[in-house]
C-alpha positions as CSV (number, residue, x, y, z in Angstrom):
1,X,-35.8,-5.2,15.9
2,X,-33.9,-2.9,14.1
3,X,-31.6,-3.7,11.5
4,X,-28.4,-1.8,10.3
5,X,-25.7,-2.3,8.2
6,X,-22.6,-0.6,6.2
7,X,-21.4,-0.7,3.1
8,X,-18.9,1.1,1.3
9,X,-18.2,0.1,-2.4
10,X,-14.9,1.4,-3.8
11,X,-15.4,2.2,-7.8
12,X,-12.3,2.9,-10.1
13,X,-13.0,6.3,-11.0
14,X,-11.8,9.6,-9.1
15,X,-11.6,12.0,-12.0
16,X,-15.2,12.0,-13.5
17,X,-17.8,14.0,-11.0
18,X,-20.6,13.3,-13.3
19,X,-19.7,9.3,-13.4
20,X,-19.5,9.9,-9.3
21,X,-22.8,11.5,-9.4
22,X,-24.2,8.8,-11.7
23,X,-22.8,6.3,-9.3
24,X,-24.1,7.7,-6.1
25,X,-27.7,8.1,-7.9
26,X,-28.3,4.8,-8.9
27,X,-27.2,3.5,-5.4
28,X,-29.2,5.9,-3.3
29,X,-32.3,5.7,-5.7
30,X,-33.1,2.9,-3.4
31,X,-35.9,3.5,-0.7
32,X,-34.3,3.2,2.7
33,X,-30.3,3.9,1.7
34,X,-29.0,6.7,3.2
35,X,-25.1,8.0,1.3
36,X,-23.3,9.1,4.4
37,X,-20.0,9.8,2.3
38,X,-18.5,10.3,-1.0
39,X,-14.5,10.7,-1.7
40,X,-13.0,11.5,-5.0
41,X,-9.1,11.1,-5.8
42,X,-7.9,12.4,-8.8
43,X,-4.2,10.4,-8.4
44,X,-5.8,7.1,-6.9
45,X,-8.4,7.4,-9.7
46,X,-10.9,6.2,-7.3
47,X,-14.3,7.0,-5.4
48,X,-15.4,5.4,-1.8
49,X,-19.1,5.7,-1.4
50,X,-20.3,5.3,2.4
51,X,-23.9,3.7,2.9
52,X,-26.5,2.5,5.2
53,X,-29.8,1.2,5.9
54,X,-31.8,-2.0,6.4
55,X,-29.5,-5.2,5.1
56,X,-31.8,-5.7,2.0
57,X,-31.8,-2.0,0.8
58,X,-28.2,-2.1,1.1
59,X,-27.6,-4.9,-0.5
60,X,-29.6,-3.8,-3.7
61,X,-28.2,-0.3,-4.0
62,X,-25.0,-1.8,-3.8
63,X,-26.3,-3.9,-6.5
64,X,-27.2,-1.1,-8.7
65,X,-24.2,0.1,-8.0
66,X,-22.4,-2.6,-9.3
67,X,-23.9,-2.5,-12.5
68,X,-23.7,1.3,-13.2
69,X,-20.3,1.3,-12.9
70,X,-19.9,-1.7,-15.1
71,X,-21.5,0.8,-17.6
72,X,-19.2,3.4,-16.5
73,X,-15.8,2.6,-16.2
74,X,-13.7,0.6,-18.7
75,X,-10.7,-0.7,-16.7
76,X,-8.8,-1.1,-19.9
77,X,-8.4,2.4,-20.4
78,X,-8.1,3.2,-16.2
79,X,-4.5,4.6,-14.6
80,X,-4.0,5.7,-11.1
81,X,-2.0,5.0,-8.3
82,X,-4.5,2.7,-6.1
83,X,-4.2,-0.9,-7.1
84,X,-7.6,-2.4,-8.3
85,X,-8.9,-5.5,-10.3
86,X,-12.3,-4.4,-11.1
87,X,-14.7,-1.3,-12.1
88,X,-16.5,-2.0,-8.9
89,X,-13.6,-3.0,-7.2
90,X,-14.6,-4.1,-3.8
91,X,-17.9,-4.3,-1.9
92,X,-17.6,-4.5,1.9
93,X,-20.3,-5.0,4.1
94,X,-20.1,-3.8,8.2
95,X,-22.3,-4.6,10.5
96,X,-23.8,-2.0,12.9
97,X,-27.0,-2.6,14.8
98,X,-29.1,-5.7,15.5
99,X,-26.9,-7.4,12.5
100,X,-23.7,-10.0,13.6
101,X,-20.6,-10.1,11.4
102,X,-21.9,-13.5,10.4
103,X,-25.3,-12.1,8.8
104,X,-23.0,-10.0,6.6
105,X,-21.1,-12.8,5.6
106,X,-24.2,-14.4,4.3
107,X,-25.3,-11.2,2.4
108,X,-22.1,-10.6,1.2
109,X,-22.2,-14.4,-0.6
110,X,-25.7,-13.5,-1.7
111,X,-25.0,-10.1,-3.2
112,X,-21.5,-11.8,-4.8
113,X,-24.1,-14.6,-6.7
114,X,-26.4,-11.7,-7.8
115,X,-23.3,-9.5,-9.4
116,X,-22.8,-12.4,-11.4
117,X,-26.4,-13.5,-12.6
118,X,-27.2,-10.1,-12.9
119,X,-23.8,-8.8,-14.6
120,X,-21.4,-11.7,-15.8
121,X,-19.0,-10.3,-13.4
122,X,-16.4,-13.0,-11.3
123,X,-16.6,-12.4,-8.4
124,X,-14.0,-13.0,-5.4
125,X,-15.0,-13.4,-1.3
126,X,-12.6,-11.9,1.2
127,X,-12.0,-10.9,4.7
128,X,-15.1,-12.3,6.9
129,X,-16.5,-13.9,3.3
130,X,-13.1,-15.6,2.3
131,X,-14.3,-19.0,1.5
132,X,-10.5,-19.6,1.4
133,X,-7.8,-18.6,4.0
134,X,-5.6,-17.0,1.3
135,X,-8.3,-14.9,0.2
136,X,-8.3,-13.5,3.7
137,X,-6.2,-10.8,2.9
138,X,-7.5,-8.1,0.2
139,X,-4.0,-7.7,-0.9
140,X,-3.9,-11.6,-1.9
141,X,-6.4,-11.3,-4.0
142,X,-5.9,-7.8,-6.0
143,X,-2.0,-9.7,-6.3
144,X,-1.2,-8.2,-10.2
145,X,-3.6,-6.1,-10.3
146,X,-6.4,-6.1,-13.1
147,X,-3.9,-6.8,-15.7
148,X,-2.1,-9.6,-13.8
149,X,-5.3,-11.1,-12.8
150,X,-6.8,-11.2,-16.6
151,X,-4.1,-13.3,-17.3
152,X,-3.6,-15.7,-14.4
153,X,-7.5,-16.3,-14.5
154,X,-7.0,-18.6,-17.5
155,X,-4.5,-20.3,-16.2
156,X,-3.9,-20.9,-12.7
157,X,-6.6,-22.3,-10.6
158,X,-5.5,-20.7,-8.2
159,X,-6.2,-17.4,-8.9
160,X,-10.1,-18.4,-10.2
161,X,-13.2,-16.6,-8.9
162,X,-15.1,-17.8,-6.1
163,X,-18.6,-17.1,-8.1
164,X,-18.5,-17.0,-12.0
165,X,-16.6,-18.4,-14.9
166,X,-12.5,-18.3,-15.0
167,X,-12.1,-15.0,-16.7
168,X,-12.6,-11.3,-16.0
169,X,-15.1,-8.8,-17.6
170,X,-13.8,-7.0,-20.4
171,X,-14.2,-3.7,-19.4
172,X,-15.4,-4.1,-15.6
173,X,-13.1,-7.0,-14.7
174,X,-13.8,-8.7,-11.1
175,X,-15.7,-7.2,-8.0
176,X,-14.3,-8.3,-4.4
177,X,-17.1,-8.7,-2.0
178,X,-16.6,-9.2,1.6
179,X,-17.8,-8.9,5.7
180,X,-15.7,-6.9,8.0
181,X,-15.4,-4.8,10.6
182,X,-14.6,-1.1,10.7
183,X,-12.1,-0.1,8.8
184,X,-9.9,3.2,10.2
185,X,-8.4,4.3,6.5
186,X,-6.1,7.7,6.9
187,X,-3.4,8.7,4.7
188,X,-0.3,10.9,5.9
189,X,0.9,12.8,2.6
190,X,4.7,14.0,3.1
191,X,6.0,16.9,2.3
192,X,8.6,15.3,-0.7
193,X,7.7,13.4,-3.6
194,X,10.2,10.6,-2.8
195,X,7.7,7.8,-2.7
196,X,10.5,5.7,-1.3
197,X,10.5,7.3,1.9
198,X,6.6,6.4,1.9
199,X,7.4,2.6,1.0
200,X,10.0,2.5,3.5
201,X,7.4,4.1,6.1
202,X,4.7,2.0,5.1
203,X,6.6,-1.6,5.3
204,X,7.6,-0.5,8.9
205,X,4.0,-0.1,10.0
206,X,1.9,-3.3,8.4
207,X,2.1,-6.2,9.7
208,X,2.8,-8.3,6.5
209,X,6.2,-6.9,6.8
210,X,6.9,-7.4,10.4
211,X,4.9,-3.8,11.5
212,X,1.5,-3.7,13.9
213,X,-0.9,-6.5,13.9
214,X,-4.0,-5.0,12.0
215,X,-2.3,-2.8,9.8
216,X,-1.9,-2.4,6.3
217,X,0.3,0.4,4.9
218,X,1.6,1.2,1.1
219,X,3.5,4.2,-0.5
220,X,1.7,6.2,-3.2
221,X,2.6,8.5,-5.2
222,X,0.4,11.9,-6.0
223,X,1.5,13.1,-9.2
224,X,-1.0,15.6,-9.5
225,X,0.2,17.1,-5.9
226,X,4.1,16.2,-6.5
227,X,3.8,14.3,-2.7
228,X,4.1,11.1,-1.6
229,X,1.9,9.2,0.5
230,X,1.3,6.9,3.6
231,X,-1.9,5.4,3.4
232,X,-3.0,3.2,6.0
233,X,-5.5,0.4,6.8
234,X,-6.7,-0.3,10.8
235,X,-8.7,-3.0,10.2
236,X,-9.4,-4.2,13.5
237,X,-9.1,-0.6,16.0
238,X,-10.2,-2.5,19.0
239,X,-6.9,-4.9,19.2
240,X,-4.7,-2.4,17.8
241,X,-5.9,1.1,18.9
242,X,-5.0,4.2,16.7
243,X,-2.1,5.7,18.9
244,X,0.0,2.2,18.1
245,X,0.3,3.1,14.3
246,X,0.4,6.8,14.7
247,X,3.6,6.0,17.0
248,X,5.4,3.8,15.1
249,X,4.7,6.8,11.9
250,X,6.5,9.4,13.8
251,X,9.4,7.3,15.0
252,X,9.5,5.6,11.4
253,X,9.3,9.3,9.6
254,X,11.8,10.3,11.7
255,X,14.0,7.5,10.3
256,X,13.5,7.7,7.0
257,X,14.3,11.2,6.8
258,X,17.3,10.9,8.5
259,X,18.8,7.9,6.4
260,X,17.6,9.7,3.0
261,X,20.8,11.9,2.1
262,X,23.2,9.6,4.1
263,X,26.4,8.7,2.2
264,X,29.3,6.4,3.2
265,X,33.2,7.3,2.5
266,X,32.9,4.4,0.2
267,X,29.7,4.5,-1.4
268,X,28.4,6.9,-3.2
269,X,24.4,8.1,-3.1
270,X,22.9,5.4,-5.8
271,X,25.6,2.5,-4.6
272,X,24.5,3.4,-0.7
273,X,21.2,2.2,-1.6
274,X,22.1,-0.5,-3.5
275,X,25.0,-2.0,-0.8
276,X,22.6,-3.4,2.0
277,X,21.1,-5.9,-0.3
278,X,24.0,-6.6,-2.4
279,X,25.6,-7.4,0.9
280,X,22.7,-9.7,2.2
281,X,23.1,-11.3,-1.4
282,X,27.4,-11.8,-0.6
283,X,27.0,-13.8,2.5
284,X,27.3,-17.1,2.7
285,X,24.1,-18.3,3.2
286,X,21.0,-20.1,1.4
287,X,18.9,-16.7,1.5
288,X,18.9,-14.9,-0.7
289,X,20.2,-16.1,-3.3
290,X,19.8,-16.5,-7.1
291,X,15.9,-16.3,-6.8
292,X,15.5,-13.0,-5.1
293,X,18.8,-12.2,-7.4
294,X,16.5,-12.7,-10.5
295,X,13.4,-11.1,-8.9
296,X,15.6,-8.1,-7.9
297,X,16.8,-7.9,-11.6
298,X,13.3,-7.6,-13.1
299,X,11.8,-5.1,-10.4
300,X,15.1,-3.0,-12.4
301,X,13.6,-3.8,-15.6
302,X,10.0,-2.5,-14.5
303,X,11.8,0.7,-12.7
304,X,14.0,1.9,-15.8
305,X,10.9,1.3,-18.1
306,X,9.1,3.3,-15.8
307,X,11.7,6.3,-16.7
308,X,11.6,5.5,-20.4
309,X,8.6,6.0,-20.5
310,X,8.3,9.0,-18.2
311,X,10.9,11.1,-19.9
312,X,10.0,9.9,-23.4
313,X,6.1,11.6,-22.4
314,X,8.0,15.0,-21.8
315,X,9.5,15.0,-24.9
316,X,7.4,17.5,-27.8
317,X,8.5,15.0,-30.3
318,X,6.5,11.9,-28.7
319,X,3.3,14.2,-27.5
320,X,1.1,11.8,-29.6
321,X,1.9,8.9,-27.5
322,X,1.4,10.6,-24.1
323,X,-2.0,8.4,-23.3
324,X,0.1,5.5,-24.6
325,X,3.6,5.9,-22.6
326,X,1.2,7.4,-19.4
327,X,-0.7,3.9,-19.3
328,X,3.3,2.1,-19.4
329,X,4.5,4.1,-16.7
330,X,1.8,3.1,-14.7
331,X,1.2,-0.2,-15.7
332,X,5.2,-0.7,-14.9
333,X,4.8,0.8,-11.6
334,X,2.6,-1.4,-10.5
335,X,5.1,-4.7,-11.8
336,X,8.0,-3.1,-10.2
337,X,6.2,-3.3,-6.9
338,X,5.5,-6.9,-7.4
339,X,9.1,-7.6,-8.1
340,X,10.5,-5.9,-5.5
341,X,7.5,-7.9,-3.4
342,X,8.7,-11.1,-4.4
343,X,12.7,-10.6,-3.4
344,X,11.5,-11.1,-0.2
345,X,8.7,-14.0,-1.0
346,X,11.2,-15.9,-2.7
347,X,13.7,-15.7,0.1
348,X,10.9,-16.8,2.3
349,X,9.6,-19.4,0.2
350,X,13.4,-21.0,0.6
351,X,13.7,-20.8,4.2
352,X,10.4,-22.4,4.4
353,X,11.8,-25.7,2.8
354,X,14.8,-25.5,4.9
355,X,13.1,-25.0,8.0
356,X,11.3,-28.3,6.7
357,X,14.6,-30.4,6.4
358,X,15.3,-29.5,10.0
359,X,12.2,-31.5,11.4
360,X,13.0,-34.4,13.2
361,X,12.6,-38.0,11.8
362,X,13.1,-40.4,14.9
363,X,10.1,-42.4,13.8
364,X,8.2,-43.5,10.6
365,X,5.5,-40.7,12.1
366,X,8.2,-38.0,12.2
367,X,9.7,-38.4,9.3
368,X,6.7,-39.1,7.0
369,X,5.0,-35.5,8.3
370,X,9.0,-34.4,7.3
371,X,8.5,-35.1,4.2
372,X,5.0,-33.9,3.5
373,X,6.4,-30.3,4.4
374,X,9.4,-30.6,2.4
375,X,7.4,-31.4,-0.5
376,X,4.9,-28.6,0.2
377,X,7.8,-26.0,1.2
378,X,9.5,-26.6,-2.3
379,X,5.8,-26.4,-3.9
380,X,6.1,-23.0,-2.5
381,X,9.6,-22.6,-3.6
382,X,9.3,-23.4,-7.1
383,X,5.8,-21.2,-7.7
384,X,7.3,-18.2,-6.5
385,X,9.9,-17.7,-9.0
386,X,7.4,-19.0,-11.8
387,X,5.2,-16.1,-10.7
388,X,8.2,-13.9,-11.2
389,X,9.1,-15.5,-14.7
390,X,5.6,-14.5,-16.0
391,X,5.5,-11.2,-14.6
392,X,8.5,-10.6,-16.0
393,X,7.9,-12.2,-19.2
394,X,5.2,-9.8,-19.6
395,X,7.2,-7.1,-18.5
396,X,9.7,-7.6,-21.6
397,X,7.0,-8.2,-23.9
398,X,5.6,-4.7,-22.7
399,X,8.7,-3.1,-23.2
400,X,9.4,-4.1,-26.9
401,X,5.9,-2.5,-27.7
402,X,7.4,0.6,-26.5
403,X,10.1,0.9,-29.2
404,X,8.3,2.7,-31.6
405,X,7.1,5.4,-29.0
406,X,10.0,6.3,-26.8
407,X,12.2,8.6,-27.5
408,X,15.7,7.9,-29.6
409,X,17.9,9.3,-27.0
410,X,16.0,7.1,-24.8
411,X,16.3,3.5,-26.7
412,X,19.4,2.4,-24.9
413,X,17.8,2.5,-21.6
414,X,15.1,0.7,-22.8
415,X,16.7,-1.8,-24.6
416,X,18.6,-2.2,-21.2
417,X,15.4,-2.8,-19.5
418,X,14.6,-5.2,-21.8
419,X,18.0,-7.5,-20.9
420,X,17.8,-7.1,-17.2
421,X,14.1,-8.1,-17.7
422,X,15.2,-11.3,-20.5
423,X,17.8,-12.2,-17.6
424,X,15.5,-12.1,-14.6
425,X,13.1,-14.2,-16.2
426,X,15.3,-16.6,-17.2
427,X,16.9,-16.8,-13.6
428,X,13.6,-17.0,-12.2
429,X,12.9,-19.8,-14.5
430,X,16.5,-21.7,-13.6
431,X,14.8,-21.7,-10.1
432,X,11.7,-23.1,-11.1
433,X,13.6,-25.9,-12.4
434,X,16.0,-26.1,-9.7
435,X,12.8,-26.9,-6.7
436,X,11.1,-29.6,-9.5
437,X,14.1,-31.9,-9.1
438,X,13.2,-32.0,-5.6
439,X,9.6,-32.9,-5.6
440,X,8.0,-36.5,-6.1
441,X,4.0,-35.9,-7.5
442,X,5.0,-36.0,-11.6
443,X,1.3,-34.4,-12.4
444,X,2.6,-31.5,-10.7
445,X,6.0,-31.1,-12.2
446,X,4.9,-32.0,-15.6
447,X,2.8,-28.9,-15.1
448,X,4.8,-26.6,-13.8
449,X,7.5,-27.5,-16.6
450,X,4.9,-27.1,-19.4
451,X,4.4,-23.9,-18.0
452,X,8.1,-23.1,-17.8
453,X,8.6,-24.0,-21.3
454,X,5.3,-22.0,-22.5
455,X,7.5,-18.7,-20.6
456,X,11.1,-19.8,-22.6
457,X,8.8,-20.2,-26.1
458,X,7.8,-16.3,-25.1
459,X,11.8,-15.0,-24.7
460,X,13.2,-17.0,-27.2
461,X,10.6,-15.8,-29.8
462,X,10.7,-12.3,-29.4
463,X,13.1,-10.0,-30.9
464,X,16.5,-9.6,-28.5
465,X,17.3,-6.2,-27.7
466,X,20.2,-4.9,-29.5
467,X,22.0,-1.5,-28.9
468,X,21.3,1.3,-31.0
């Protein structure tokens, strides 16, 4: 019987033709591989190959793939706007004819062992391949990008690779190989370069925000094309068909661009933006509160870094730190993201643990299964800020290696970023502290408070920002 598969291996390089074409000759070298599509993107910095043929074929042009691209692409040196944690970042296989979803899951495992005998690459499983529930979710897994992940590797055991040993390539980093169905990718590019209007588009649409079952959205910004853009994920078209998302994008559009310019008799433009939060923030209740406070304090840090450093690479006088203040401004991007992310997680990580306390305890039954979810729901609750504190520890380590490249007039915003950064880390750290005192397993807390310390040993040694 005939057997078909897919495969489309995304590689992080979009600017390079000849690494493309080196990429797409090594993988279709194979006997039996037909390339059915190539994409470049300049802004994304990114290439999607499309192939098929027999399951075997595939698998070893994907292979070859793997390992071209590990020659290829340093990810040390890589920028663009699509998040990523490896040179071959992931590796999808699709079933099409005469193979189920469950063969692809199997060659998926076997073609993640191979990248890392063959290669010395970590590799993680996901969607169909997840070998955890977590890792479901692409998005769980690329969490901090290349950069985040390099770090958290050595640490946290929960961020290790499913195949290989607990740290990233030095150039290639991690590959992501899964099993999945189609996937409908399409982006909508808008006719403004106010990638907040694509954020706020994008969060209405997925469904890890509330949107369409299915559906995974995020705003990007095209700075070569001075647009913004939707792009958008349909990873399952048979439960949610293509007119659902389409819908929701028009109505959404149609929102956003209507509550752009709108100004209040009391607020101004900027403090308009600011007041629905800051009002969420004044009410009297649990969430949210001083956690999502610190987070929202850091994702400001990352934003006015990100205008240091993009102003500063304008400036004649800094032109020979324009590679250097270009990798900062995206590198912060990508942080500020994750902050602005985790206001929400941390609020959500709270309610969790009061939506615990609320379980009944009318027996020894009920309230011993009331107590195992408290304790887990303030697990949750203390590890989200501590992901914030060394995010944003990072963050104002990053910044202070900017001081000697910015621009002078632009020190005081930076050394601004740098004390809303020092205070949302330690906030995010008074939280950390604040969930321990609740929780009974001492391994646990003793770890989580070693690592708190390790983060205040990082503040208190650098240099404080001073003004100029």
């Amino acid at each position: 019987m005939k057997r078909l598969i897919e495969c489309v291996p995304n590689f992080s390089e979009g600017r390079d033709s000849a690494k493309v074409d080196a990429l797409v000759g090594a993988m279709s070298s194979v006997p039996g591989v037909y390339v059915l599509d190539r994409e470049m993107d300049a802004d994304h910095n990114r290439s999607v190959i499309t192939l098929a043929g027999e399951p075997d074929a595939v698998a070893e042009a994907a292979l070859l793939g793997v390992g071209k691209a590990m020659k290829l692409i340093d990810l040390t040196k890589h920028t663009g706007a699509h998040p990523r944690v490896g040179a071959t970042d992931v590796v999808p296989f699709i079933p099409i004819d005469g193979v189920t979803i469950e063969d692809c899951v199997a060659l998926a495992r076997r073609v993640g062992n191979e990248i890392w005998t063959r290669y010395r690459i970590p590799v993680f499983f996901y969607e169909a391949a997840a070998t955890r529930p977590e890792r479901v979710n692409l998005e769980n897994v690329r969490r901090g990008q290349f950069e985040g992940l390099r770090e958290e590797m050595k640490k946290n055991l929960d961020r290790q690779p499913d195949v290989g040993e607990p740290k990233v390539h030095p150039t290639a980093g991690v590959t992501v190989v899964g099993a999945r169905k189609f996937l409908i990718a399409y982006n909508v590019n808008l006719n403004t370069s106010d990638v907040s209007i694509a954020n706020k588009i994008a969060k209405a649409i997925r469904f890890s925000s509330g949107g369409l079952r299915y559906v995974k959205s995020m705003g990007v910004e095209l700075k070569a094309r001075n647009l913004a853009q939707v792009s958008i994920n349909l990873t399952d078209f048979e439960q949610t068909p293509m007119l659902s998302p389409a819908q929701v994008f028009e109505n959404k559009l149609a929102d956003a661009l209507s509550d752009a310019p709108v100004m209040t008799a009391k607020d101004g433009r900027l403090a308009g933006l600011a007041r629905p939060f800051l009002d969420a923030l004044a009410a009297p209740s649990a969430t949210p509160g001083g956690g999502s406070a610190s987070a929202f304090a850091a994702a400001l840090a990352a934003s006015l870094g990100q205008m240091v450093a993009g102003l500063s690479r304008k400036k004649k006088s800094q032109a020979a730190y324009v590679e250097q203040l270009s990798a900062a401004l995206d590198e912060m991007r990508r942080t500020a993201d994750e902050l602005a992310e985790a206001i929400d997680r941390d609020a959500e990580s709270y309610d969790a643990v009061m939506v615990a306390f609320k379980l009944p305890q009318g027996n020894a039954e009920e309230t011993a299964r009331r107590e195992a979810a408290i304790q887990k729901a303030t697990k949750g609750a203390a590890e989200v800020p501590l992901q914030v504190a060394e995010r944003t520890v990072a963050l104002f380590e990053r910044l202070g290696q900017l001081e000697g490249i910015v621009a002078a007039s632009m020190r005081s915003d930076l050394h601004v970023a740098r004390m809303m950064a020092d205070a949302g880390a330690r906030g995010a750290l008074a939280n950390v502290e604040i969930n321990l005192d609740g929780l009974k397993d001492p391994t646990y807390v003793a770890s989580m408070r070693a690592k708190a310390a390790a983060l205040r040993q990082r503040l208190g040694d650098a240099p404080r920002a001073t003004s100029a």
